[in-house]
C-alpha atoms as an extended CHARMM CRD file, in Angstrom:
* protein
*
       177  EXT
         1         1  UNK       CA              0.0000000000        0.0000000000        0.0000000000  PROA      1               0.0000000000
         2         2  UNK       CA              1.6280000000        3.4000000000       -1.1080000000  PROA      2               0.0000000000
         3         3  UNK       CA              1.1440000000        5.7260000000        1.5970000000  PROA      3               0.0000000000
         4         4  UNK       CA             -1.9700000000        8.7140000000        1.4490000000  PROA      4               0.0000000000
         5         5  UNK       CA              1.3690000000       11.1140000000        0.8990000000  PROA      5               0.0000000000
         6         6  UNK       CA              2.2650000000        9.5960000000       -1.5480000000  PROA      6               0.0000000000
         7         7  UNK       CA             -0.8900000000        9.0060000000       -3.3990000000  PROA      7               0.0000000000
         8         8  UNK       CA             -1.6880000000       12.3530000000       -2.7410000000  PROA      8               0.0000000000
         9         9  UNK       CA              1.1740000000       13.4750000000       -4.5680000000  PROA      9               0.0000000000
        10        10  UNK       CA              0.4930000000       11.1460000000       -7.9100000000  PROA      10              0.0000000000
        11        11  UNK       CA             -3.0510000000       12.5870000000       -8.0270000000  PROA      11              0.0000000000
        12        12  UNK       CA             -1.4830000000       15.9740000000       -7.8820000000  PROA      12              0.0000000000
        13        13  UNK       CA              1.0110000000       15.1830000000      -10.8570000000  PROA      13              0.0000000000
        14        14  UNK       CA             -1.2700000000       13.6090000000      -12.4150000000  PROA      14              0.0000000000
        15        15  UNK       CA             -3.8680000000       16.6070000000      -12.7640000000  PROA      15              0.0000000000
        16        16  UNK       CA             -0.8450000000       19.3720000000      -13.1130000000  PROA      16              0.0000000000
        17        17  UNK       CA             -0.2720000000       17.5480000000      -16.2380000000  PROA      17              0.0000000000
        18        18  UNK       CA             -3.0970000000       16.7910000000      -17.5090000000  PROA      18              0.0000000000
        19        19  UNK       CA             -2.9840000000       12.8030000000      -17.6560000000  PROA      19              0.0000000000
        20        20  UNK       CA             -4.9240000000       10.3640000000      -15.6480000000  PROA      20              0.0000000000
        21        21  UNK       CA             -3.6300000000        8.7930000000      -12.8300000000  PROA      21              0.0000000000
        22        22  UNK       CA             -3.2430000000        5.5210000000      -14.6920000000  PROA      22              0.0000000000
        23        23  UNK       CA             -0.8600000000        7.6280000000      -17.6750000000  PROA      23              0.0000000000
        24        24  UNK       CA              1.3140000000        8.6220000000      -14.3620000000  PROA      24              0.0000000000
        25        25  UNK       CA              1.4650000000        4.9200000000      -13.0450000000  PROA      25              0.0000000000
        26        26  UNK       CA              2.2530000000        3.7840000000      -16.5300000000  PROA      26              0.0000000000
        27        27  UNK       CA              4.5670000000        6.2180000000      -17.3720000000  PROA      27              0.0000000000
        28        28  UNK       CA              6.8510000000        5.2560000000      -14.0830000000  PROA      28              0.0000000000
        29        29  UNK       CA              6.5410000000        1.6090000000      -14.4910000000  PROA      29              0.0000000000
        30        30  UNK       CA              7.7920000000        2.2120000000      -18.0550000000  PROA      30              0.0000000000
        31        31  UNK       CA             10.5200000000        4.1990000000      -16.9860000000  PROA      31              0.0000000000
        32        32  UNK       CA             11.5130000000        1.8810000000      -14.4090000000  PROA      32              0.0000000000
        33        33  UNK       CA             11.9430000000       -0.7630000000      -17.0680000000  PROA      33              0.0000000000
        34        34  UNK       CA             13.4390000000        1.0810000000      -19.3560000000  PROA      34              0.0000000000
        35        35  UNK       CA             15.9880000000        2.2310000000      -16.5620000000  PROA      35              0.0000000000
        36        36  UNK       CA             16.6920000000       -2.0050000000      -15.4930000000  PROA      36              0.0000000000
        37        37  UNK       CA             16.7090000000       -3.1710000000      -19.0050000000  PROA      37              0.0000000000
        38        38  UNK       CA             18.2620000000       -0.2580000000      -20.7930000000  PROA      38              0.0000000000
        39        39  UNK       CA             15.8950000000       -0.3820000000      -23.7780000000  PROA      39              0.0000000000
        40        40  UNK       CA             14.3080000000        2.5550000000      -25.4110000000  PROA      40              0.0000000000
        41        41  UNK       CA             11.1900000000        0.8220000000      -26.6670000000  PROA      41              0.0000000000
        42        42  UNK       CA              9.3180000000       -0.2940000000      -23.6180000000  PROA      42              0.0000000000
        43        43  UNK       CA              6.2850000000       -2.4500000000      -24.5680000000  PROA      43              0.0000000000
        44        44  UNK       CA              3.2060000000       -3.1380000000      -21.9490000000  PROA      44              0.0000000000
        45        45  UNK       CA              0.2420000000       -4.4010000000      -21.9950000000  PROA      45              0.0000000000
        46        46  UNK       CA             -3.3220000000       -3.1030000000      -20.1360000000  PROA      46              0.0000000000
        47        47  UNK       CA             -7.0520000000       -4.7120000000      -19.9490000000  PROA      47              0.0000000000
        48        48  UNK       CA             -9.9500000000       -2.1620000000      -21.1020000000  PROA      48              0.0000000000
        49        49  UNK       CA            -13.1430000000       -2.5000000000      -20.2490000000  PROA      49              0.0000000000
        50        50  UNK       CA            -14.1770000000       -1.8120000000      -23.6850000000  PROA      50              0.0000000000
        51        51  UNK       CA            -17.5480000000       -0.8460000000      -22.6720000000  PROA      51              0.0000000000
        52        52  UNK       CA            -17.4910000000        2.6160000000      -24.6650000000  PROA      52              0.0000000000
        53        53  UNK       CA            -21.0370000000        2.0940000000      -26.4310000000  PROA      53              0.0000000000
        54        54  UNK       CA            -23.9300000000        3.1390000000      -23.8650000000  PROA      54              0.0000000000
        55        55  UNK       CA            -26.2890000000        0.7000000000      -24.7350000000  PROA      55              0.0000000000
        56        56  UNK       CA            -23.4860000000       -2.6030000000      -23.8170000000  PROA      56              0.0000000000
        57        57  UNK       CA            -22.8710000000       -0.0380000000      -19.8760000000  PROA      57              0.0000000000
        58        58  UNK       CA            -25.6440000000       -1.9850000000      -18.2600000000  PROA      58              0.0000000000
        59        59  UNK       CA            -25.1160000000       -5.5270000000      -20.3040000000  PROA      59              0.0000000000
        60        60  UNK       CA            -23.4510000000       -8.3520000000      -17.7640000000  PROA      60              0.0000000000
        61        61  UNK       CA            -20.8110000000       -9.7780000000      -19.1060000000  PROA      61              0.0000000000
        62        62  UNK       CA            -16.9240000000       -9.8190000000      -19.9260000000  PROA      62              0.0000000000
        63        63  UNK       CA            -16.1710000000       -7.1040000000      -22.7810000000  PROA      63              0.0000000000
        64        64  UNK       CA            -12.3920000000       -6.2590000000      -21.9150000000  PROA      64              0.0000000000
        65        65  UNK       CA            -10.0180000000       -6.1960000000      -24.4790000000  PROA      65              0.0000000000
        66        66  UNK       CA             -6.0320000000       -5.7550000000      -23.9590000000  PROA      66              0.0000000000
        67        67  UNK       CA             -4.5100000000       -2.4830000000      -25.5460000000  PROA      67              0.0000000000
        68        68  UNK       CA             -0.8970000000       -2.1780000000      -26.3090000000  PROA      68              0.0000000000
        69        69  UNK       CA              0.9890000000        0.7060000000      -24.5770000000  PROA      69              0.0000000000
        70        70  UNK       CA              4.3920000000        1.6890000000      -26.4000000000  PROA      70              0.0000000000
        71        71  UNK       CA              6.8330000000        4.3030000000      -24.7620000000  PROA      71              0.0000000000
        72        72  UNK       CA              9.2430000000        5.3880000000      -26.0390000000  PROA      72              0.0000000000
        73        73  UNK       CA             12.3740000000        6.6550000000      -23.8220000000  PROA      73              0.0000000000
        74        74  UNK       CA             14.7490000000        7.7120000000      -26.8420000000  PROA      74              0.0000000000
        75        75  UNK       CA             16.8000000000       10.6790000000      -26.3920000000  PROA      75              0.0000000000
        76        76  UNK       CA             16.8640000000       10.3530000000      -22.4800000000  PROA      76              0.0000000000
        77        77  UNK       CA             13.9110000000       12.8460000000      -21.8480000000  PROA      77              0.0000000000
        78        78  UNK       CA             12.8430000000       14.1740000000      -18.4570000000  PROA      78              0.0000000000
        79        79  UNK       CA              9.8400000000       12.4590000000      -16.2950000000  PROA      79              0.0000000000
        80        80  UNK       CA              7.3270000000       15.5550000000      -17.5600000000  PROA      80              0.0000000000
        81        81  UNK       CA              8.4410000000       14.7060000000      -21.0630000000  PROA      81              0.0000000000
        82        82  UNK       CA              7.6800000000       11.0590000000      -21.1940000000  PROA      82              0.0000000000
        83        83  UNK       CA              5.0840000000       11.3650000000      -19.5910000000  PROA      83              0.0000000000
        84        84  UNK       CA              3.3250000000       13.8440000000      -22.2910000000  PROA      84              0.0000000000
        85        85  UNK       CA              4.4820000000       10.7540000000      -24.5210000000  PROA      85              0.0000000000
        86        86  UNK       CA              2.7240000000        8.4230000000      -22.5890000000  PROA      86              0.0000000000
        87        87  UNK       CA             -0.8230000000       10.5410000000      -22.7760000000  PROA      87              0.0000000000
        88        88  UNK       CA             -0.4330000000       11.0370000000      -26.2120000000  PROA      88              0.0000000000
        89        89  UNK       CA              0.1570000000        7.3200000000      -26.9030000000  PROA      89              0.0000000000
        90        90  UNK       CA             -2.5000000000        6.0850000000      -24.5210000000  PROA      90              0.0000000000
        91        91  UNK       CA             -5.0580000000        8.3810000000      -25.8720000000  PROA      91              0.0000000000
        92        92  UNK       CA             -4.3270000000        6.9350000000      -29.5100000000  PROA      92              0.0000000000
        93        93  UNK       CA             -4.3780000000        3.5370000000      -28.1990000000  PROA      93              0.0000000000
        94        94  UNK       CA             -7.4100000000        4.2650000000      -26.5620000000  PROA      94              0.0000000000
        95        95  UNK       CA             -9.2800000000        5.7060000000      -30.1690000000  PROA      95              0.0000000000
        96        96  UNK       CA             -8.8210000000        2.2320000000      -31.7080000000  PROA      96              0.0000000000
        97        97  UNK       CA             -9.6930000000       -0.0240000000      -28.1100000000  PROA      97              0.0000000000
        98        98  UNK       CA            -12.9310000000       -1.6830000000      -30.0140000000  PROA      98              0.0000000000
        99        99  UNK       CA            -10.2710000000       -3.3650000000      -32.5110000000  PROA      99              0.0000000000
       100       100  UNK       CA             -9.8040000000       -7.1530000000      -30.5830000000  PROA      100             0.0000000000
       101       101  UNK       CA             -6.4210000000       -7.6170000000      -29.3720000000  PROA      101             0.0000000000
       102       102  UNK       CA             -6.6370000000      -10.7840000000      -31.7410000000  PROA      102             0.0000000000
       103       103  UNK       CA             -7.0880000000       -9.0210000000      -35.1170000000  PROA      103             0.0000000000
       104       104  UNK       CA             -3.7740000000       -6.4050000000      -34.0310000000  PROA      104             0.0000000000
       105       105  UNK       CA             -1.9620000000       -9.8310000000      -33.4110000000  PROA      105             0.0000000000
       106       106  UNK       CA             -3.4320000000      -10.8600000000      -37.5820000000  PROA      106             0.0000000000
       107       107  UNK       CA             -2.5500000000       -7.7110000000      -38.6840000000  PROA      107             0.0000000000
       108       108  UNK       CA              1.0670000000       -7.0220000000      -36.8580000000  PROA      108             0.0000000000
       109       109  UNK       CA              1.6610000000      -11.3420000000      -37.6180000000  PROA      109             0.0000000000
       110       110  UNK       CA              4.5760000000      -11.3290000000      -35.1670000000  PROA      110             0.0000000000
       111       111  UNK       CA              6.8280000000      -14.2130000000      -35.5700000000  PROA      111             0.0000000000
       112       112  UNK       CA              4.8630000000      -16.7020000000      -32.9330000000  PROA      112             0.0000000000
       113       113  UNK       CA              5.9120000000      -18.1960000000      -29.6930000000  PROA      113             0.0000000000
       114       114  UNK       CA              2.9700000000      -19.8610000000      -27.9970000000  PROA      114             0.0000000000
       115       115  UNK       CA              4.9630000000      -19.8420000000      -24.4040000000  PROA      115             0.0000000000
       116       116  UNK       CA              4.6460000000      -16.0530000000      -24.7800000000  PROA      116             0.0000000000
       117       117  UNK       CA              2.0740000000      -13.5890000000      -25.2350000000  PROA      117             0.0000000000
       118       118  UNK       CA              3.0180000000      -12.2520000000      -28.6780000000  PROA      118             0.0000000000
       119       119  UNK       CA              3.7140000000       -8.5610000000      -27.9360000000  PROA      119             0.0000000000
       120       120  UNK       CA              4.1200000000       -8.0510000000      -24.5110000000  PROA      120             0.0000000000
       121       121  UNK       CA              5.3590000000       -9.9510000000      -21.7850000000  PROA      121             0.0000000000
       122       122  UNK       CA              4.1040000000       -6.9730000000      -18.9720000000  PROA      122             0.0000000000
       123       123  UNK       CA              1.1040000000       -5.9700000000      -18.3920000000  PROA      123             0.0000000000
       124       124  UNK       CA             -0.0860000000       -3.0270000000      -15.7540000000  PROA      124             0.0000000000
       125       125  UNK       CA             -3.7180000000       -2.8160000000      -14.6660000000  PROA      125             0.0000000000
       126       126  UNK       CA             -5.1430000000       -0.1180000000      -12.5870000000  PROA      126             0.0000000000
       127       127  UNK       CA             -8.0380000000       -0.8250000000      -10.7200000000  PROA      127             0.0000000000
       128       128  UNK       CA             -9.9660000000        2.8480000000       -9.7930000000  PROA      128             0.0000000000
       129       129  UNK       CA            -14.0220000000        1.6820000000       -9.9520000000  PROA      129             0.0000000000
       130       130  UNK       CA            -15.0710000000        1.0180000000       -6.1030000000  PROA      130             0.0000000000
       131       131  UNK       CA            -15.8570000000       -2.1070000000       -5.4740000000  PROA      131             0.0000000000
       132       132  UNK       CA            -19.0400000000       -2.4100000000       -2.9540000000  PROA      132             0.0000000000
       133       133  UNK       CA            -19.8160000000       -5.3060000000       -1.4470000000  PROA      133             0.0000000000
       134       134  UNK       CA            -22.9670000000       -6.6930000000       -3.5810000000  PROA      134             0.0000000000
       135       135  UNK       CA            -25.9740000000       -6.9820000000       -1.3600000000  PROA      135             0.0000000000
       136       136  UNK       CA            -28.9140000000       -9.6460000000       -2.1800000000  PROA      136             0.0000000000
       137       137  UNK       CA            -31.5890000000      -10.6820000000        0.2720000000  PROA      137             0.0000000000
       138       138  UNK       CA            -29.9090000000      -12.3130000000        3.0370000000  PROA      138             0.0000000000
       139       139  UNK       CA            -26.4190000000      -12.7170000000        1.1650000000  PROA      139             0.0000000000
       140       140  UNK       CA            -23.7540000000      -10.4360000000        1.1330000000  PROA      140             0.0000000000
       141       141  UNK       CA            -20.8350000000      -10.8720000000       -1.9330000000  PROA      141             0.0000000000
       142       142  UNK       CA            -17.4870000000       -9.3730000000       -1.9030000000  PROA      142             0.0000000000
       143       143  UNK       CA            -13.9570000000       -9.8120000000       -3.7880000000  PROA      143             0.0000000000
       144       144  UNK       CA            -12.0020000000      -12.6860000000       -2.7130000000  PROA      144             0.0000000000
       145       145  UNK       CA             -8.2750000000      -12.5280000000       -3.6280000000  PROA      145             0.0000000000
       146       146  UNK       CA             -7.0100000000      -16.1700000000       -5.3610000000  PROA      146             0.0000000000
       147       147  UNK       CA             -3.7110000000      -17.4330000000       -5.0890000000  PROA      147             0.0000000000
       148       148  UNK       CA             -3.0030000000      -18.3770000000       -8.5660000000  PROA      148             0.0000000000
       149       149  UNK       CA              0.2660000000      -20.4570000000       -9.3540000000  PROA      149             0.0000000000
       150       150  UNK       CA              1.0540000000      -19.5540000000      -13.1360000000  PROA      150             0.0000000000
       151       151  UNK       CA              1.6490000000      -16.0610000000      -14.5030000000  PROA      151             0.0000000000
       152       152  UNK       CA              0.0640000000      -15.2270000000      -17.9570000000  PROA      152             0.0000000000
       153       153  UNK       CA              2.5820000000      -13.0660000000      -18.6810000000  PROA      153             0.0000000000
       154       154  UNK       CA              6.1210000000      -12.5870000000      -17.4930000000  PROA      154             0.0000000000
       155       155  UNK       CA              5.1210000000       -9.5300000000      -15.1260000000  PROA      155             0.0000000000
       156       156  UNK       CA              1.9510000000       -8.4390000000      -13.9610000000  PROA      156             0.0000000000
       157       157  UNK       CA              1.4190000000       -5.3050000000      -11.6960000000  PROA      157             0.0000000000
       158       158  UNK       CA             -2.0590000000       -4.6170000000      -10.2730000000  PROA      158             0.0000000000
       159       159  UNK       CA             -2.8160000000       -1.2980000000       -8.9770000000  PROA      159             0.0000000000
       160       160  UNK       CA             -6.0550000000       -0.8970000000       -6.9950000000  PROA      160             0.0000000000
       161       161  UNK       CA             -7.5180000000        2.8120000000       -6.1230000000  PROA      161             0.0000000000
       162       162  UNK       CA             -9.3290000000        2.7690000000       -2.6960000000  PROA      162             0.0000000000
       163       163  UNK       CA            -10.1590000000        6.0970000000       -1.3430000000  PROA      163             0.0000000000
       164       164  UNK       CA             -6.8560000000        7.6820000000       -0.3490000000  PROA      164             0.0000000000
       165       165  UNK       CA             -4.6980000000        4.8620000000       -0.8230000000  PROA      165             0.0000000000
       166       166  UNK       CA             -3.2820000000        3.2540000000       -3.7970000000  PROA      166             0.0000000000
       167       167  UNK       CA             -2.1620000000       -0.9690000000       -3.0350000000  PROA      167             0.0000000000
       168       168  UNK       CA             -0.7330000000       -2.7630000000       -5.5470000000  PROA      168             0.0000000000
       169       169  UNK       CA              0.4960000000       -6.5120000000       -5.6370000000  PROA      169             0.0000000000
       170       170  UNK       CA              3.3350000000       -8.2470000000       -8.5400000000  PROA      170             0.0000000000
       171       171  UNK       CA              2.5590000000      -11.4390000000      -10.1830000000  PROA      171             0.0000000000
       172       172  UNK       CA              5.5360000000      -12.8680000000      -12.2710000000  PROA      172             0.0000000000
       173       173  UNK       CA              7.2320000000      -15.9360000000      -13.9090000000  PROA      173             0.0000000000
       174       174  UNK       CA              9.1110000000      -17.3820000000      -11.0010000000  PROA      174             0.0000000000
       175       175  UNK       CA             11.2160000000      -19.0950000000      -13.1380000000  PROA      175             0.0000000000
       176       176  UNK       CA             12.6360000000      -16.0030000000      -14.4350000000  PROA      176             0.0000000000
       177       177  UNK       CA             12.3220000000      -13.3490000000      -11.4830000000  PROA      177             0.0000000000
């Protein structure tokens, strides 16, 4: 759990500069990749909820679709420079978030490994829709956190918004981290 400081201070950021607080958590988890694997081109991956026609808002069911967030690092800019990257790329990635993930993987035909996702192997989620509890007569429903014992990709971070706080929790390959 980051502390309410610190929190705070990303929702601050984020609104001096115009992004949403998911462009500012992407655009430091990018940079902190880019600064541990000294690559330019940082590649992640992010569920959508892909529910951007009002007649599906109400509809139960799973819609999400992955997008593909690129950033790109090259000439060594500041924080408040990649970060206007970042907003610019996620708002054109979010313009085309109705095309499936699958057809992009058609289109792009990437050379195929089927032991890896075939263009990213990190994905960042931000969680910032409460979650109340679900009340039904006489039964109460809430989230219950799994332990799951295979990673779908080789990193996962989760980022959850509750009130003040932001908590976030790592899932990755153990046989590579």
């Amino acid at each position: 759990v980051l502390p309410r400081t610190l929190t705070e201070g990303l929702k601050l950021l984020s609104r001096r500069e115009s992004v949403t607080l998911f462009m500012t958590l992407l655009a430091g988890f990018q940079v902190l990749l880019q600064r541990y694997s000294g690559q330019d081109d940082i590649v992640v991956g992010t569920p959508i909820a892909n529910r951007t026609r009002k007649e599906v808002e109400g509809l139960i069911g799973f819609f999400v679709n992955s997008l593909v967030m690129r950033g790109d690092a090259a000439g060594d800019p500041s924080f408040r420079e990649y970060l206007g990257r970042v907003r610019e790329m996620a708002l054109e990635a979010y313009a085309h978030q109705d095309l499936p993930f699958e057809k992009l993987v058609e289109e792009l035909d990437p050379e195929r490994d089927l032991s890896r996702n075939p263009l990213f192997q990190v994905l960042v989620g931000v969680q910032n829709v409460p979650m109340e509890p679900l009340v039904l007569t006489d039964l109460e429903l809430r989230p219950v956190e799994l332990e799951r014992s295979d990673a779908h990709v080789d990193l996962t971070v989760f980022v959850t918004e509750a009130g003040d706080e932001l908590a976030g929790s790592f899932e990755y390959n153990a046989d590579l981290f």
